[in-house]
C-alpha positions in Angstrom: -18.5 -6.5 -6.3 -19.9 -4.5 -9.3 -17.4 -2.2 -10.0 -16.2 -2.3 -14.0 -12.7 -0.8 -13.5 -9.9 -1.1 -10.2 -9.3 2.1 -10.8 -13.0 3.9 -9.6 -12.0 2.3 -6.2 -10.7 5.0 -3.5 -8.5 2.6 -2.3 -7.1 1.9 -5.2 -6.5 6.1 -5.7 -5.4 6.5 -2.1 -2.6 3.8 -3.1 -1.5 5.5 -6.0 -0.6 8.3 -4.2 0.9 6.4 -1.7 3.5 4.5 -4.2 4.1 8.6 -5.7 5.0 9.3 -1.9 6.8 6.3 -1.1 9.0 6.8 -5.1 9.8 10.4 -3.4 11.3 9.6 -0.2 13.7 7.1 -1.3 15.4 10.0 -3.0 16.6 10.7 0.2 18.4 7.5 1.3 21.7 6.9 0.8 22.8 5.2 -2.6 24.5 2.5 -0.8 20.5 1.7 0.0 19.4 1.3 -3.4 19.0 -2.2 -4.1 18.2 -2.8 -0.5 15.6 -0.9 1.7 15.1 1.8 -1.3 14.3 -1.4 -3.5 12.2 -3.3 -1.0 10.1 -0.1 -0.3 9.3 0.2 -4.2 8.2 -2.9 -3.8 6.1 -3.0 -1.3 4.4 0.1 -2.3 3.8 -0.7 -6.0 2.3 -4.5 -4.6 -0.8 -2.1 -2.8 -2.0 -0.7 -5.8 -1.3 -3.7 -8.3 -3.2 -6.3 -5.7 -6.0 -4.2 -5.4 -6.4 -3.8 -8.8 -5.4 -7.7 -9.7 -8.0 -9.0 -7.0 -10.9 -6.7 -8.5 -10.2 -7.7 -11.8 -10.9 -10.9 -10.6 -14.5 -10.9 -10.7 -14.6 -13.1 -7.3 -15.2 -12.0 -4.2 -13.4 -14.7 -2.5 -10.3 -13.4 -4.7 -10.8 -9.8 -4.3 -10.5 -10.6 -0.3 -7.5 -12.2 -0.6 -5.6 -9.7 -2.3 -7.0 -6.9 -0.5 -5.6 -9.3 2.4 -2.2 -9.2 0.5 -2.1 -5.4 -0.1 -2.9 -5.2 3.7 0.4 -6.8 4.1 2.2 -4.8 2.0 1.4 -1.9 4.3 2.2 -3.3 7.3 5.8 -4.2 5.6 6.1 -0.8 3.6 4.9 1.0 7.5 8.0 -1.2 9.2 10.0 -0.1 6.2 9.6 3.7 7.0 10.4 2.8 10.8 13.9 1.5 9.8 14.3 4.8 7.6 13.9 6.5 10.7 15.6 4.3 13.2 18.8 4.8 10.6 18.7 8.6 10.7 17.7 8.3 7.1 14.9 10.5 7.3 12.9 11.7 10.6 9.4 11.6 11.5 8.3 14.9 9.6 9.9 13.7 6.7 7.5 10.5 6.7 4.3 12.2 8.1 2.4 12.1 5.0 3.5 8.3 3.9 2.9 6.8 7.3 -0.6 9.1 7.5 -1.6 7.7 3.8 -0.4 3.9 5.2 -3.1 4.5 7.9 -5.7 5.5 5.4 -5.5 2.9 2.6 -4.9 0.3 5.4 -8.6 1.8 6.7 -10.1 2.0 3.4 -8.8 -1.8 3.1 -10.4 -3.4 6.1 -13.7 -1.1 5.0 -13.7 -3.2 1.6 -12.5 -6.6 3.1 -15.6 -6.7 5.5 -17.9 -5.0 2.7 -17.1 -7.9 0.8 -17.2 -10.5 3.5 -21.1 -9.4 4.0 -21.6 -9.7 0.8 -20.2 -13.6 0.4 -22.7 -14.5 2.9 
């Protein structure tokens, strides 16, 4: 891929604002939760972004793909985290619209690049 800089990627964008989500709905768990599922959602938000941006600065293909395959599973683990929010009676649906809707997107916008890419390694 020919991009100079992670950050021209929409994905990459999309992500950021993600993580900014994600950093204000843990305000609203309980502080007995904040080195456990408050932590682990951090985590798993910041790893989208970071693996985007560590697989394009990669200058591989081969490498971008697996990181975008990484940051993929971030999602998925960061979309089960919101679920367990939920399930707890930390926060309801409403509340985690917008996350879950911008989990959909970048996950989208992942599997967009990942098979971009994969065309363009054959």
């Amino acid at each position: 891929m020919a991009l100079r800089y992670y950050q021209d990627l929409v994905v990459w964008q999309r992500s950021m604002e993600l993580v900014k989500e994600i950093y204000s709905l843990i305000k609203y768990l309980p502080k007995e939760e904040l080195y456990g599922l408050s932590d682990q959602m951090r985590r798993a938000a910041v790893s989208i972004p970071s693996n985007i941006a560590e697989g394009q600065a990669r200058y591989s293909n081969k490498d971008f793909i697996r990181f975008l395959y990484i940051s993929r599973g971030s999602i998925a683990e960061l979309e089960t985290q919101l679920q367990i929010c939920m399930h707890l009676e930390y926060v309801t649906s409403a509340e985690i619209d917008k996350a879950m809707g911008l989990c959909h997107h970048v996950s989208k916008l992942l599997n967009t690049l990942i098979k971009t890419l994969k065309e363009n390694c054959n």
